[in-house]
N, C-alpha and C positions, 0 to 999 in steps of 0.2 A: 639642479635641484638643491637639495641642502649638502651645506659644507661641512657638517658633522655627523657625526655618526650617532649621536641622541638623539631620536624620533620621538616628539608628540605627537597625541591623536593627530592634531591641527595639519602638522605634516603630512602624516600617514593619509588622509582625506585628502589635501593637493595632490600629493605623489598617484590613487588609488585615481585621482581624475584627470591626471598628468596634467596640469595643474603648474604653469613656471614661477618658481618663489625662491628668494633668497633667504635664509634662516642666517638669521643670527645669534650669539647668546653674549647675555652679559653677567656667568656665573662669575663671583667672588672680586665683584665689583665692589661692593657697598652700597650700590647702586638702588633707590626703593621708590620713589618716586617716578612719575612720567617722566619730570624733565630731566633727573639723573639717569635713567635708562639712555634716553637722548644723549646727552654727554657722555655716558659709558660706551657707546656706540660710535660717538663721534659723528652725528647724525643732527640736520637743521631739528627742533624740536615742533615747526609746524609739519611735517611729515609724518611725526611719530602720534599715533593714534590711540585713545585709552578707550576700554569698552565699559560702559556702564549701561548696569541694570535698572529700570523701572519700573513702579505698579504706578497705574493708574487711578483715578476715581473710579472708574469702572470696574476693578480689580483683576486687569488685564496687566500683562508684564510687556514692557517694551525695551526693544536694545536699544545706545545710542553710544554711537563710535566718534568721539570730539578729539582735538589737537589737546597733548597732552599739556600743554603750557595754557589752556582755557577752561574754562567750567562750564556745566550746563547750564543753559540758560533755561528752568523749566516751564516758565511762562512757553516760550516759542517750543521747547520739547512737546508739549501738550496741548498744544496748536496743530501741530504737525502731524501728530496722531487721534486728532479729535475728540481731545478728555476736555474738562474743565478743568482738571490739574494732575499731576503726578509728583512722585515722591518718590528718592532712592529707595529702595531695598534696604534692611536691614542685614549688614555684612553676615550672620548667622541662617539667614536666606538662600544667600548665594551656592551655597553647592549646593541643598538638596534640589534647587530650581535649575541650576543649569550646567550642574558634574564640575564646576569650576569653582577654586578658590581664589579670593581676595589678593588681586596683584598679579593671577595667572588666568585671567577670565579672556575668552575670545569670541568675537561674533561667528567664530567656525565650530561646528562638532557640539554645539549645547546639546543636553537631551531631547529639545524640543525647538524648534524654531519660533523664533518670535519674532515680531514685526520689528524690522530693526532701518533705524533712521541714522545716517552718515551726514556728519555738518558738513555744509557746500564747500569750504574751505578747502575739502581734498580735490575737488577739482581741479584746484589750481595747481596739485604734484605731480606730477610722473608718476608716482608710484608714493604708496602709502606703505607706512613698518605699524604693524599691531601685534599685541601677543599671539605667541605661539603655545598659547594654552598652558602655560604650565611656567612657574615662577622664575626668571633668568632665561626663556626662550622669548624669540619674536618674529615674527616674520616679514618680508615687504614683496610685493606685488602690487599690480597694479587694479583700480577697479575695473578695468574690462574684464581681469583674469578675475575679480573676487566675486564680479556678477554672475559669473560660472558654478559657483558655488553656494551664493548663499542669495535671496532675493532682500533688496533695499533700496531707499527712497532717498535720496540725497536736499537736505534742507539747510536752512539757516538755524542752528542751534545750539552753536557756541557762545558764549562771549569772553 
């Protein structure tokens, strides 16, 4: 399970559903970015996965987990969830909506589940690293283990 003895929620919920995951951390890196976590980790950065928040036109919020070296593509974002468009979140949004801050956000343990869409790209890993909730944590497993935990659609939504 984890190799350290700092516990995020994120953790704490795999462990709680035994749940196989490697934890890693990249405190007093300098690290701030996707692709420097990547590099801090020593880690391909199409494996390393960023969560981002969305509202919709509808005023529905959706998750979407992309390759930290890509951007959302929200045209095919809001395709994939049946809006006519969506739009980030404003970073001041983010914790009350989903217990998480800017740069520690996880598609695991939000307050609330929301429909959360994975670019097909992870298909292609073994195993995917995403935050571990909490800023300098991450975790990697793979999506059969992460379909245990949290429900997602895997699409075209990167570029």
């Amino acid at each position: 399970m984890s190799k350290n003895n700092d516990k995020t929620n994120v953790m704490r919920i795999l462990d709680q559903k035994k749940i196989p995951y490697i934890s890693h951390n990249y405190l007093n890196t300098g690290a701030v970015s996707g692709t420097e976590v990547a590099e801090a980790l020593g880690e391909d950065p199409d494996m390393v996965f960023k969560t981002l928040v969305t509202v919709g036109k509808s005023k529905t919020n959706y998750v979407f987990v992309v390759p930290v070296n890509k951007e959302l593509n929200l045209k095919k974002a809001a395709q994939s969830v049946g809006e006519k468009s969506i739009e980030m979140i404003r970073s001041k949004e983010l914790l009350p909506l989903t217990g998480y801050i800017h740069g520690g956000c996880s598609p695991i343990g939000m307050k609330k589940q929301f429909r959360t869409v994975i670019d097909k790209s992870a298909q292609k890993q073994e195993r995917i690293i995403f935050s571990g909730g909490k800023i300098g944590y991450q975790v990697e497993m793979t999506l059969k283990d992460l379909e245990k935990v949290i429900r997602f659609q895997v699409e075209d939504v990167a570029e």
